[in-house]
Structure formats: C-alpha cells, structure tokens
Phi, psi and omega in degrees: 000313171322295176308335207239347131290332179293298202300318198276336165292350192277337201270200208269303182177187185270146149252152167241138185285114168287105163287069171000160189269349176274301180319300193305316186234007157259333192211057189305314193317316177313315178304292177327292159330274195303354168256324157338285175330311194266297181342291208306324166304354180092031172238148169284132167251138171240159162258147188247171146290078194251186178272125175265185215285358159103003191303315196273004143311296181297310170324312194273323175109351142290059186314331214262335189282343166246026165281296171311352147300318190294312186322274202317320181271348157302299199291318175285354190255323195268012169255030180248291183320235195008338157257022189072024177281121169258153203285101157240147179248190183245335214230132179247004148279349177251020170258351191271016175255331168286326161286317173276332207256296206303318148334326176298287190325302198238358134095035190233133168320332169297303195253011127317317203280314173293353197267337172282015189260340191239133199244154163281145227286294177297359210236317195309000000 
C-alpha cells in the first residue's frame, strides 16, 4: 500500500485504461503488461465499471442494447473526460466505437467529451 501511494504522489497524472472484453477474459496479461507499463512511466491508472463497448452488438443489429452500453460507459467515463483525463483502450474497434458511435447514439455533451478524450495504446 505504501508503493502504491509514493507512484500516485510521483506520477504524471491520471490515465483510464478501457480494458476491453477480449483482454479482461481472454489475454488479461496483455492488460496487465499495458498498466504496468504506464505505472512505470509515472502514470496513475484508473480502471472504470464499464461495459462492453457495443461494437458486437452494433454489428449483430442490437442497437437499442448497445445504445445502453454507450449510457452506462458514458456515465462512468465522464467525469475523467470532463478534467481531461485520457481514455486508452487496447482493442481499437471499441475505442473507434467509443469515438465514433457513442456521440451518434446518444447525442450529449457528456459522450461528445468522452470521444475526444480516447486514445489508442500506440496514439498515447
């Protein structure tokens, strides 16, 4: 607990990690690997209660179930957007889904804010 109070006076600032739904049960290590990676840079990583991002949804033709994905991750993401904290994901169809799609959807200032906030891993 001690370390991990000294890394958040130490860091740079906050980032939030999307941990994708492929990641989260399939290839955790990867996720693990990329929060490593930004601690050792000097960044606080937050993980949100999120959702997943509705791409396979939208894809499948459940709009209205991955309009309520966007809700829910909108509601949990924007009070990071809104200080500027940036949103990195791993998997970069649900961040172009978070960027691209959710602003459509739901048409708020809120998942405006979150979509110019997310970034992809290599774009970081």
């Amino acid at each position: 607990m001690k370390a991990t109070r000294q890394r958040a006076k130490e860091a740079k600032g906050e980032v939030v990690l999307f941990h994708d739904t492929f990641n989260n049960f399939n290839t955790p290590n990867v996720a693990i690997s990329a929060t490593r990676l930004l601690e050792r840079l000097g960044y606080q990583v937050r993980l949100v209660n999120k959702r997943c991002c509705g791409r396979p949804m939208i894809s499948k033709g459940m709009l209205g179930e991955a309009k309520n994905n966007a809700r829910w991750n909108v509601d949990q993401l924007a009070r990071y957007a809104e200080d500027g904290v940036p949103i990195i994901g791993l998997e970069p169809s649900c961040l172009l889904t978070l960027r691209d799609e959710y602003p459509e959807f739901l048409r708020t200032n809120d998942a405006e804010r979150v979509s110019k906030t997310v970034f992809c891993w290599k774009n970081f």
